[in-house]
C-alpha positions as CSV (number, residue, x, y, z in Angstrom):
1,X,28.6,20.5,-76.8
2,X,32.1,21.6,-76.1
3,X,33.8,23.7,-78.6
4,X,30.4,25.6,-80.1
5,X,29.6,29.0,-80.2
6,X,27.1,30.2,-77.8
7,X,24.6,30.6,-80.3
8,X,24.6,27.1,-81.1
9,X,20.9,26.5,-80.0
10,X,19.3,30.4,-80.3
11,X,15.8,30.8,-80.8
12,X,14.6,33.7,-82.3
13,X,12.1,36.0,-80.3
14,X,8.4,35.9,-81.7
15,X,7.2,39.0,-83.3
16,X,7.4,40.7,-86.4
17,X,10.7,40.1,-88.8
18,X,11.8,40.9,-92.2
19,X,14.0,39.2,-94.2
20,X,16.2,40.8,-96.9
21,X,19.4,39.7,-99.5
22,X,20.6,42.4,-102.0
23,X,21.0,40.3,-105.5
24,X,22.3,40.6,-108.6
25,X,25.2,42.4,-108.4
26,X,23.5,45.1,-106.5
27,X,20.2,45.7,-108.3
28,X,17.8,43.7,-107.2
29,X,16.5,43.2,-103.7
30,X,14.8,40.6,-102.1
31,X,12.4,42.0,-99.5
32,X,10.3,39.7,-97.3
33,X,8.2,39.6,-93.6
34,X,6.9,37.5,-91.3
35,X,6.1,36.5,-88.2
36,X,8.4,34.4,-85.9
37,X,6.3,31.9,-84.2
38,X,5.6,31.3,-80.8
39,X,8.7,29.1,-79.1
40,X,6.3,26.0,-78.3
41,X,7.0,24.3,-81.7
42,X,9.8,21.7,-82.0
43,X,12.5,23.0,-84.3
44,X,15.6,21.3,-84.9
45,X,19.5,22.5,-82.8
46,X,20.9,25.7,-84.3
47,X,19.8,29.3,-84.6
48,X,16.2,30.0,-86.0
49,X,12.4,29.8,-85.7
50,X,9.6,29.5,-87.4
51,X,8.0,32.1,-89.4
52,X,4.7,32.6,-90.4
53,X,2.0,35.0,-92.6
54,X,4.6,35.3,-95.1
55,X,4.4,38.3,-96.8
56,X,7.2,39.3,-100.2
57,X,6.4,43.1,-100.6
58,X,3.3,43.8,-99.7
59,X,2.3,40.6,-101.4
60,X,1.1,37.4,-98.8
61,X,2.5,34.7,-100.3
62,X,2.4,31.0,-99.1
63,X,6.1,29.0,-98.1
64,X,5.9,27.6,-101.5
65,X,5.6,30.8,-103.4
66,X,8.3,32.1,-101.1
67,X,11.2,29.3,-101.6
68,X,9.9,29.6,-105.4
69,X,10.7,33.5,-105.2
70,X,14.2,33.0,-104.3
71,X,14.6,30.0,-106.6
72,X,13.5,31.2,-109.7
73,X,15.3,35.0,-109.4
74,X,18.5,32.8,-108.1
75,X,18.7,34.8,-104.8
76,X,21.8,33.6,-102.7
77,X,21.8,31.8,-99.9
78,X,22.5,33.8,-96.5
79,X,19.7,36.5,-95.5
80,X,19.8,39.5,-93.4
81,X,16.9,39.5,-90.6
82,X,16.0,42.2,-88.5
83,X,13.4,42.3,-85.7
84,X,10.0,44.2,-87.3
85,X,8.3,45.3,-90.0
86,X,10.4,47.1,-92.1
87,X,9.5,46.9,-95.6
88,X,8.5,50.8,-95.5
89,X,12.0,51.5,-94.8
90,X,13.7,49.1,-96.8
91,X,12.0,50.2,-100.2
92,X,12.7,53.4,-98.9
93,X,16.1,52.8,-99.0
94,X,16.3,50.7,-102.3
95,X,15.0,53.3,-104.0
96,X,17.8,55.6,-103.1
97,X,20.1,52.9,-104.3
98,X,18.1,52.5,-107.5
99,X,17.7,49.1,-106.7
100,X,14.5,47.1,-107.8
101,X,12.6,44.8,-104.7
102,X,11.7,41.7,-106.8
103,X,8.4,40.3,-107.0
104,X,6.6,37.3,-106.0
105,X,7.0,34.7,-108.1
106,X,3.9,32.2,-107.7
107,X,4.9,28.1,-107.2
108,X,4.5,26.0,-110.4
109,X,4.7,22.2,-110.3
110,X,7.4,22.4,-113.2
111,X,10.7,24.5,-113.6
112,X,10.3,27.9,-114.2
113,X,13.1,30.4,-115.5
114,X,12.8,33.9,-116.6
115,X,16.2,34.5,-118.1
């Protein structure tokens, strides 16, 4: 694989992550954790892992309910992860910025839209 980056084929260490994207122009902010599975899984080339006990909040919330979340409240693509639990911290912080962590939005079998 001549010409790649050396992160080309990066898996992530297991343990305790949380994923984050600030939204709508600033206001909103997606805050999610979980736990990045054990290496012995096959995944497919490129940076990652797989993440389990999926959690939006404080909220546990199923892979469904999580893509769901981020479609319905049109959440860019492009997250931030960091290594641990850091929703304490993150709310923390979004409350300085006055900006609102979103809620879970439960998976329907038909579109939903809240604007």
């Amino acid at each position: 694989m001549r010409g790649v980056g050396i992160v080309n084929d990066m898996t992530f260490k297991s343990g305790p992550i949380t994923i984050t994207r600030i939204t709508n122009e600033g206001t909103k902010i997606f805050l999610a954790t979980g736990k990045i599975m054990d290496k012995k899984k096959k995944s497919y080339y490129g940076s990652g892992g797989w993440v389990s006990d999926l959690k939006i909040g404080f909220r546990a919330v199923s892979a469904l309910d999580f893509v769901n979340t981020i479609m319905v409240n049109r959440v860019q693509h492009h997250f931030t992860l960091a290594f641990g639990n850091l929703t304490e911290e993150m709310i923390e912080m979004a409350s300085w910025l006055q900006i609102q962590p979103l809620d879970a939005v439960p998976y329907q079998k038909y579109m939903q839209n809240p604007h």
